[in-house]
Steps between C-alpha positions, in 0.01 A plus 500: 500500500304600830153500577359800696211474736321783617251542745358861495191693603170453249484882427823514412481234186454748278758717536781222516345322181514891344889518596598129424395588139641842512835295618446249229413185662111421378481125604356462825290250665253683806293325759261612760641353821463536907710499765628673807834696584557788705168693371233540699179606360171543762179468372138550648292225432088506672662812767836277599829560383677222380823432312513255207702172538615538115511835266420490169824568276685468158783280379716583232662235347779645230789236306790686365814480414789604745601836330099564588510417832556825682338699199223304672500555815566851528236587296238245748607684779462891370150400395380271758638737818206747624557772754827656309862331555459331820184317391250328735452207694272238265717634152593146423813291460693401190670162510788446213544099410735306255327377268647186356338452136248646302318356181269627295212298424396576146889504360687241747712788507748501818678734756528877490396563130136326613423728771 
């Protein structure tokens, strides 16, 4: 079992939700988060350009199973790159981490049948 974080653009939440499903992984967990990378985004603010200490983005948080895993990550990065195959600076990161156990609340069920 893995759990796969991905950090990705806000405008681009829709289209990866669209191909997650399409893929066949519908459990997800999303967040509105900020931070800074690489991007740099200049704003004007009262006539003075100025560039934001954080930027607004999304993180996807997905559990599956290891057969899932690069199911899963191919289909974050088709849908999260913009600006055709290279992509963009500010596209995101996906981070990939073992994920030890998982129970399901309601059932007490355990392991790879409860994700």
């Amino acid at each position: 079992m893995k759990l796969i974080t991905a950090i990705i653009r806000e405008v681009q939440l829709d289209k990866v939700r669209e191909a997650l499903i399409e893929s066949g992984i519908n459990r997800i967990t999303v967040s509105l988060v900020s931070g800074n990378g690489r991007q740099r985004v200049e704003e004007m603010y009262r006539g003075l350009t100025i560039v934001p200490d954080l930027i607004p983005k999304i993180r996807i948080e997905i559990a599956v199973n290891d057969e899932s895993v690069e199911t899963a990550v191919q289909t974050i990065l088709k849908a999260a790159r913009t600006n055709g195959p290279e992509g963009s600076s500010g596209d995101g990161k996906i981070f990939i981490i073992p994920l030890e156990e998982c129970i399901r609340i309601r059932t007490g069920e355990k392991g790879p049948s409860a994700i």
